[in-house]
N, C-alpha and C positions, 0 to 999 in steps of 0.2 A: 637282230635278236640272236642272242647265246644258244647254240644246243647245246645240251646237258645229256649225258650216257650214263645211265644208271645199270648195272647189272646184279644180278643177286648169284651171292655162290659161295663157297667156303670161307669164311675169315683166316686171313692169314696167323700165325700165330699171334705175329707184334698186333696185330688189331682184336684180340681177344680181351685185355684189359682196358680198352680205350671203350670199347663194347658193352663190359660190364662198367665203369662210369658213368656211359650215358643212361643206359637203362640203370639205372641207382639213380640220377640225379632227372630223370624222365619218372623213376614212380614216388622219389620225393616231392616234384610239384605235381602231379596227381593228388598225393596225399596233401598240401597245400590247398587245393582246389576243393579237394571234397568235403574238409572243414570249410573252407572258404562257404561254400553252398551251404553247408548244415546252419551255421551263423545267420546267413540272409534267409534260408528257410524261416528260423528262429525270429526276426527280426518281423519279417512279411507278417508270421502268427499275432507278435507283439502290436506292430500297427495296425492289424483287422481287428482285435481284441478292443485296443483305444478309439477305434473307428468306433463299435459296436457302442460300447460306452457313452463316446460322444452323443449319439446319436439318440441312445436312448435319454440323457441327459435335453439335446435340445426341445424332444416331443414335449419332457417335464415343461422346460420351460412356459413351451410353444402352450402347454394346458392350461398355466396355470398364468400365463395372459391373460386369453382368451376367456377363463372362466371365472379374473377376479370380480369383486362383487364391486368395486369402486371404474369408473368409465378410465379407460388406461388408454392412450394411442401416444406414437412417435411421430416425428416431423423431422424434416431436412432443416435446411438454416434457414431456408426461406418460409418456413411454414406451414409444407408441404406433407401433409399425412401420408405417411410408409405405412403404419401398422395402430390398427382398431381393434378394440377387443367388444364380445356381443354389449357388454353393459353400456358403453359409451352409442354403439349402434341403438341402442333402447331406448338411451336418454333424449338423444334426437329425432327418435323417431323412422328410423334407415337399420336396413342392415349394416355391419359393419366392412363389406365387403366394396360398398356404393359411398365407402369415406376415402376407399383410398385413392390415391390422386388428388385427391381435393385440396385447397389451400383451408385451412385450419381457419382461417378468416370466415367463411363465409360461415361459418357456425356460431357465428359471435354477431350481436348486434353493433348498428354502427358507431356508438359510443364506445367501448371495447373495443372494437378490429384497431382504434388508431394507438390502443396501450399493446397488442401486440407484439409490433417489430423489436420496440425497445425491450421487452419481455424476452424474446429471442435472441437477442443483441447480447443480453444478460447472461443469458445459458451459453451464446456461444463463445463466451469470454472463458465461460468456466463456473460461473458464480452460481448456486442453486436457487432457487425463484419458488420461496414455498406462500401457498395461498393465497393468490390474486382470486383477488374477488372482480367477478365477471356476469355478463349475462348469456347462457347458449340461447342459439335461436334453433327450437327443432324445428322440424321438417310442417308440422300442426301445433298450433297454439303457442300460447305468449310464453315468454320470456320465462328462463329457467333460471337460478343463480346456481352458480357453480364455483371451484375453487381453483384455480386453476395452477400446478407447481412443473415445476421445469426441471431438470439435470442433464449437465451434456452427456453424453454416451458416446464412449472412444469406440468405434467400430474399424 
């Protein structure tokens, strides 16, 4: 390894403009820098702002799931309930919290579960699947008719 001798002491004349150089072009990227910061400070405010927004936009959403008055839930491709809103919980008889996980099948009678897949199949092509007529099976008592529509959702 190099030793390096640093001493500090009078600048000789010839290094008095080499001096002022550095220090000029040492408080020009200073000055570089500390726009540089104000910008990203700028920037940080702009993204917690759009956060904020977001967020209060997904709650809307997330309400007005939950509180339409028609039974609303999602499924995987396979069938698979992600998301129940209370109306669909009611229809069946369940809260909407004891649908998720479930395969979307078993809430349908066994005439219905086999029009299913191909109903899925449908959506996950792309195609919209409005009003199949079906029958839910709640959780108590016969046979509900229902209507059943489909749309894929890019997530």
């Amino acid at each position: 390894m190099e030793k390096i001798a640093l001493s500090a002491g009078k600048a000789s004349p010839g290094q008095a403009p080499m001096l002022q150089a550095a220090l000029e072009e040492l408080s020009a990227a200073l000055h570089e820098l500390q726009v540089a910061a104000a910008e990203m400070c700028g920037q940080r405010e702009r993204v917690a702002a759009a956060h904020r927004l977001t967020e209060v936009e997904r709650r809307r959403y997330v309400e007005l799931f939950q509180f339409a008055p028609d039974g609303c839930l999602t499924t995987d491709a396979r069938g698979v309930i992600k998301e129940a809103n209370h109306s669909i919980g009611k229809l069946l008889g369940l809260e909407a919290r004891f649908l998720l996980g479930k395969p979307l099948d078993l809430f349908l009678f066994a005439e219905d579960r086999q029009k299913l897949p191909s109903l899925l199949a449908r959506v996950q092509k792309g195609e919209e699947v409005r009003d199949q007529e079906m029958s839910a099976r709640p959780r108590r008592g016969g046979p509900i008719p229902v209507a059943l529509s489909g749309t894929r959702l890019n997530r």
